[in-house]
N, C-alpha and C positions, 0 to 999 in steps of 0.2 A: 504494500500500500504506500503511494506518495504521500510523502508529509510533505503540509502546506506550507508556503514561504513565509516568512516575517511578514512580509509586507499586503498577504495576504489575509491572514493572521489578524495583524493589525487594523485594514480595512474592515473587515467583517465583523470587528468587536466596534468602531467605533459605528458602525453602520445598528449595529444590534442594541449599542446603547442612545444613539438616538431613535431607534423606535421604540425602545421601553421607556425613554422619556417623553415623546409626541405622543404616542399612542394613551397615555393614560391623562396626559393633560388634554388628549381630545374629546376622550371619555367626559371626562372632567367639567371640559367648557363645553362640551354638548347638552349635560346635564343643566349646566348652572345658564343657559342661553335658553331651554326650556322654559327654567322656570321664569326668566324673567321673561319671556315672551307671555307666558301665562299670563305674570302679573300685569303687563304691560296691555293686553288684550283684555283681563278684566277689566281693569281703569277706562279703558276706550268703552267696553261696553255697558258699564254703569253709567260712564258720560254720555252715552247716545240714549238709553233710558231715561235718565232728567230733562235729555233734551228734548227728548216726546214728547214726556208727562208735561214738560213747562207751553209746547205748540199745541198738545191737546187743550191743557187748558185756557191757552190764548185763543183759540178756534172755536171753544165750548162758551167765552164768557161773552164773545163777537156775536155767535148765533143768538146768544139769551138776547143779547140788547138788539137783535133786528139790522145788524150793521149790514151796508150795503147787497150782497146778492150772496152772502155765506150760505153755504148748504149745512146741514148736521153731520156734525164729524160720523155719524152711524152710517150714512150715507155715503159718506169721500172715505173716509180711511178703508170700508172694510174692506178685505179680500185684499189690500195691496201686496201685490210682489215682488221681493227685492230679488230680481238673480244672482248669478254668479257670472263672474267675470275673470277666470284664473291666469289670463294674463297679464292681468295685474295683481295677482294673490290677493283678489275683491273678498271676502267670505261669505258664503252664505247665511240672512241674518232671518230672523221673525222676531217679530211683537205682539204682545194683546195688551186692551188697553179697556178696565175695568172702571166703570163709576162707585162709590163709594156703596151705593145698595146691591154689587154685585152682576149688574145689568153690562153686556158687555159694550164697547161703544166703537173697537177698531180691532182689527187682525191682522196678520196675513195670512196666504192659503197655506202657509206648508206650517203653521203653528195655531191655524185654526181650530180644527179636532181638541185641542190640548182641555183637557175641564179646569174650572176657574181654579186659579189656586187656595189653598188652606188661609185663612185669615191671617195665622199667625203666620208666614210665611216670608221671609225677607232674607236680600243677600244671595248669595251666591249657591247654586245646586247643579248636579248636572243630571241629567234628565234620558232616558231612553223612549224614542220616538221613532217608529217603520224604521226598526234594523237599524237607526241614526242615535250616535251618542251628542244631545246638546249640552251647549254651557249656558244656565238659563240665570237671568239676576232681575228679582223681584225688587220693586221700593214701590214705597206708597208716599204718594207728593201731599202737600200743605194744602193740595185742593178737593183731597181724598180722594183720588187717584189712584187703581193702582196701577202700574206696569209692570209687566211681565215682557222681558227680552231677551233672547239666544243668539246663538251661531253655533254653526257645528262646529264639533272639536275637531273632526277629519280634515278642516278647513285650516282650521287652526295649525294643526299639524305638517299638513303640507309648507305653510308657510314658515316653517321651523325648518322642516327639512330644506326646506330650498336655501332659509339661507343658510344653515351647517354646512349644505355642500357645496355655496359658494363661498364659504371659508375653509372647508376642507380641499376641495380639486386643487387651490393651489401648493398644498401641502401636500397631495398626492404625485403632482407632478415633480414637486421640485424634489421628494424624495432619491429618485435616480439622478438626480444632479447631482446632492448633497451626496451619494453614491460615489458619482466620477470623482468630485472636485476633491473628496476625504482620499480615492484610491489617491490619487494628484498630489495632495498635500506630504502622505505618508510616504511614497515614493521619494520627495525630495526631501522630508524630513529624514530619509533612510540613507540620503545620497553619501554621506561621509564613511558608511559602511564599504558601499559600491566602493571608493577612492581606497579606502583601509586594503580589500580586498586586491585592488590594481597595482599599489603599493607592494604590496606582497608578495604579487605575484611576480615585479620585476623584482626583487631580491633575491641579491647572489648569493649563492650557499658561502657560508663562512662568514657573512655580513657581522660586523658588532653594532653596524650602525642603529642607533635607535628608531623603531618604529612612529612616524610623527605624524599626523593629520591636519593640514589648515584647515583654521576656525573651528578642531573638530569640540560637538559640544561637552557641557559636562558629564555629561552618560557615560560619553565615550572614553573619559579620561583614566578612570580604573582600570578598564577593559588595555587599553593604550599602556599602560603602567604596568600591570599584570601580564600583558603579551611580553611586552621585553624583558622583564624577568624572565620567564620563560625559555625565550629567545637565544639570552644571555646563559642560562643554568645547560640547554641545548648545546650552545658553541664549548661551552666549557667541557662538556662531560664527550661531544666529539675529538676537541682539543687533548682531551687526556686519554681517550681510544688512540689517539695519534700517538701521542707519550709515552703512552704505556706498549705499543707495538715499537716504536723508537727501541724505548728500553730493553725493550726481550730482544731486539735484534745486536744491540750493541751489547750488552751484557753476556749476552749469553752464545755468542758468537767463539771466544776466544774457551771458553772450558772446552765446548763442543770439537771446536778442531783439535785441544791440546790431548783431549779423549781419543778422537779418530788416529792420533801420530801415534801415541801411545799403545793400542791396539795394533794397528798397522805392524807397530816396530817389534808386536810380543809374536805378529805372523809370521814374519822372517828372522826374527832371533835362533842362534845356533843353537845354545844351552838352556836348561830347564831355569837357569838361574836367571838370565837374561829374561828369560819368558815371567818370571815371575814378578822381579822387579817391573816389567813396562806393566804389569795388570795390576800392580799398586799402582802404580803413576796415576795409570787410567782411572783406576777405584778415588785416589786423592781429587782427579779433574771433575770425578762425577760428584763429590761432594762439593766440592767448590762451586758447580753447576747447580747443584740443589743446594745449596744458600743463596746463590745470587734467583735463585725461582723465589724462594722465601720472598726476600730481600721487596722485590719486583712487585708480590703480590699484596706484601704489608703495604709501600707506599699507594699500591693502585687503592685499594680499603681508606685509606686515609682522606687522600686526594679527594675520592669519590663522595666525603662526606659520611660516611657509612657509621661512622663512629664519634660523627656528631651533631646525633641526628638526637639523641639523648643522654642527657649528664644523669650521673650516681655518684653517690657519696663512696666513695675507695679508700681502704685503707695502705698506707701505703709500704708501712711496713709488712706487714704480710705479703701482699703483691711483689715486694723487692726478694723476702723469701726465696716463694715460689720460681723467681725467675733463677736465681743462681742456685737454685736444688736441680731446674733444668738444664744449668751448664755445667753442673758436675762432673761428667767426663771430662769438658774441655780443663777443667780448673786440674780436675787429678791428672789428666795426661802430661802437661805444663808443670805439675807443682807447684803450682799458683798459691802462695800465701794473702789469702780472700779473707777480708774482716769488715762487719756490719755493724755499725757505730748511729746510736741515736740517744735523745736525751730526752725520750721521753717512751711510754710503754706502745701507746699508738696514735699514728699521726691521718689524722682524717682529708681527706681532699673533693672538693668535687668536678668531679673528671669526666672521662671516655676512660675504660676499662683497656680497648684493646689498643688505644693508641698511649697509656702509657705502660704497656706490659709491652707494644713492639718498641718504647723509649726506651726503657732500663735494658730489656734483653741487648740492642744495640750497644750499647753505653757500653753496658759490663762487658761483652763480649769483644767489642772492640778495644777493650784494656786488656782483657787476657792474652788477646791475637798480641798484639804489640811489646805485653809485656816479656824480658825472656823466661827462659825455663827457672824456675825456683824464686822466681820474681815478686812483686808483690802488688796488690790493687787493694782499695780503701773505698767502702760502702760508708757516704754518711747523710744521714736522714735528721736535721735539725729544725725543731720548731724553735722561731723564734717571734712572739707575739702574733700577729693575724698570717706571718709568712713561713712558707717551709722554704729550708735551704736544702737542695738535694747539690753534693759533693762527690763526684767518684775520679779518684786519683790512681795513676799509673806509674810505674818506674823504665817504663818502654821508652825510644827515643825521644817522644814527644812531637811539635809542630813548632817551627821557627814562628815567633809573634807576628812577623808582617805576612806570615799565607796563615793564620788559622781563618781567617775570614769566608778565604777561598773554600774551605772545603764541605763547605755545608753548601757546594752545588755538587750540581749530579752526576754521576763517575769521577769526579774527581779526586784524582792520585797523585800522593806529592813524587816531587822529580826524585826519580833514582829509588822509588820506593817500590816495595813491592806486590802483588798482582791481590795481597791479599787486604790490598789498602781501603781505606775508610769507604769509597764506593758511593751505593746506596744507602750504608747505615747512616750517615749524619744528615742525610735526607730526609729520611724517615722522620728522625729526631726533630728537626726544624720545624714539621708538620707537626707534631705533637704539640709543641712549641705553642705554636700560633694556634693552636683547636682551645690551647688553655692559658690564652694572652698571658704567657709565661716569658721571663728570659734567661738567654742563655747565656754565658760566658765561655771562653777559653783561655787559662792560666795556665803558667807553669805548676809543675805537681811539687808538690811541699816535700817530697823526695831525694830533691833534687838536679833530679832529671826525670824528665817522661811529661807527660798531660794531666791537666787537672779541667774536667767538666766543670761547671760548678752552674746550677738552675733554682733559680727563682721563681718559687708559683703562690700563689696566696690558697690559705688552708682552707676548712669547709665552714668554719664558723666564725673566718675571719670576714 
């Protein structure tokens, strides 16, 4: 099933609340134009009743005095006929016209039949007469008089409807206008979407450029605002698709060939011994290959937000723990003299779990790599008021002051150093960094010789 456009959408709701608004106010003034036609037609026809009664009596008091050639109104009124005339919504009307003993003195034929009325009778009734509903209004004048006069309500009626529907036709017509001119309006009120839309469409992939609409209105400006975020969170997580295939292809280029030589050399080796050393070689490249995967896949998690997406309260001693219970081999293989130093029982933070467990992992691990065999590295975990001070010191050659800067970019390895240098770890660490607007430092190690980390992050209750 198609679903309808906006714009049509739109059209058809403002078309449906103008007829829920027209329609009941027509109801409405159709009613209230009724009544006051009613009232408007009583008034006339009570005024045309006095106006009898007052010519009958002026006719009745002529005859008594003998004035010039008067007939008896009994004689001229009765039977008069008033027709109808519906081209000019004329009504058809009757009268009777009663002397005060009941004697009747004028008619007309279509209200003739009618029997005198009730004495007590006055004011407005409406009356059933041959299949004819009248509106009949009785008074009795000053000269004892009484009249009796109607018109039909049929009559009445038609003259209501006529004019309803010459105030309605033009409401009915101009409906389908109000139709186009709303489709009209909506259309161009829509127009900035149209331009949004063409905008878009010439945009080059890779664009940072923000998405912008002249004169667009305020509707649009969230929408506008919230796209380019988008937009922007898009190029970024492309940008790091790129990055991260960069990285796997630079990194992980040289274990894989130094693997392939390796093997190759154990193919054509003469002696068992030979053979065995190159499938060490090999065996050491494949581990080196599967750190720099680790390595590769810790920053891509990072990068990607992944791990700070929600903070928890970490402890951080604990977490420092588990991380060097993990590097146990590396520390016993080395004889790494490893010592964990804090000044308080537990120091609280609130973090990302996984980016500072691939921090310290790094950290520590790149002092053990550096340090040499029976060497030593220095865990220290210091609260000091709302800050922790994390310290981790090496006795390995260390980083000359004017390149530690350098090496918190990516692959980078100092001159003359070797394959198994800093890399991807202090990259990682930067990212941690900045996920926990923490800073870093790098010192010489209080050893003497080697590196001293040294990070500054604010605690969980600071």
């Amino acid at each position: 099933m198609r679903t309808a456009s906006l714009r049509t959408r739109l059209t058809w709701l403002i078309i449906a609340v103008q007829v829920g608004v027209l329609i009941p106010l027509g109801v409405l003034s159709y009613q209230r134009e009724l009544s006051e036609m009613d009232h408007l037609l009583d008034g006339r026809l009570a005024q045309a009743g006095r106006t009898l009664g007052t010519l009958i009596e002026h006719v009745s008091t002529l005859s008594a005095h003998g004035a010039g050639n008067a007939v008896l109104p009994d004689d001229t009124l009765r039977g008069v006929m008033v027709r109808v005339h519906e081209r000019n919504f004329e009504p058809e009307v009757g009268f009777q016209a009663y002397a005060g003993d009941g004697h009747l003195l004028a008619a007309t034929a279509n209200l003739a039949s009618l029997p005198p009325p009730p004495t007590t009778e006055r004011g407005f009734r409406d009356l059933s007469l041959q299949d004819q509903t009248w509106r009949i209004f009785t008074l009795k004048n000053r000269a004892g008089l009484v009249i009796r006069i109607g018109e039909r309500s049929d009559n009445r009626r038609a003259i209501t409807r006529a004019l309803v529907m010459e105030h309605t036709l033009p409401l009915i017509i101009g409906l389908p206008l109000l139709a186009l001119l709303a489709s009209w309006a909506v259309g161009r009120g829509l127009r900035p979407l149209d331009r949004l839309a063409e905008h878009l469409a010439r945009r080059l992939p890779g664009s940072r450029q923000p998405v912008a609409v002249d004169d667009a209105p305020r509707e649009i400006t969230p929408l506008l605002l919230t796209l380019n975020q988008q937009i922007e969170r898009l190029e970024d997580t492309i940008e790091r698709e790129h990055r991260f295939a960069g990285d796997v292809a630079h990194e992980l280029r040289t274990p894989l060939a130094a693997t392939m030589i390796h093997l190759e050399s154990a193919q054509i080796a003469g002696s068992a011994a030979e053979v065995d050393a190159m499938l060490r070689s090999a065996q050491l490249s494949l581990a080196r290959l599967a750190r720099r995967i680790e390595q590769i896949l810790a920053l891509a998690r990072l990068e990607s937000g992944a791990a700070s997406e929600q903070r928890t309260t970490i402890e951080l001693v604990g977490l420092t723990t588990e991380v060097i219970e993990e590097l146990a081999p590396l520390i016993a293989e080395k004889d790494i003299e490893l010592s964990l130093t804090t000044n308080t029982g537990r120091i609280p933070v609130s973090g990302h779990e996984v980016a500072l467990t691939a921090m310290f992992r790094n950290l520590i691990e790149n002092a053990l790599r550096y340090s040499e065999s029976s060497g030593r590295v220095d865990v220290s975990i210091q609260r000091e008021a709302s800050a922790v001070i994390i310290a981790i010191s090496d006795d390995g050659p260390g980083i000359p002051a004017d390149r530690r800067e350098a090496v918190f970019e990516r692959f980078h390895r100092e001159v003359g150093g070797e394959s198994r240098g800093y890399g991807l770890g202090l990259s990682i660490v930067q990212r941690a960094i900045q996920l926990h607007q923490a800073h870093i430092e790098l010192l010489a190690s209080p050893f003497g010789h080697g590196l001293q980390v040294r990070i500054r992050m604010t605690s969980a209750d600071g």
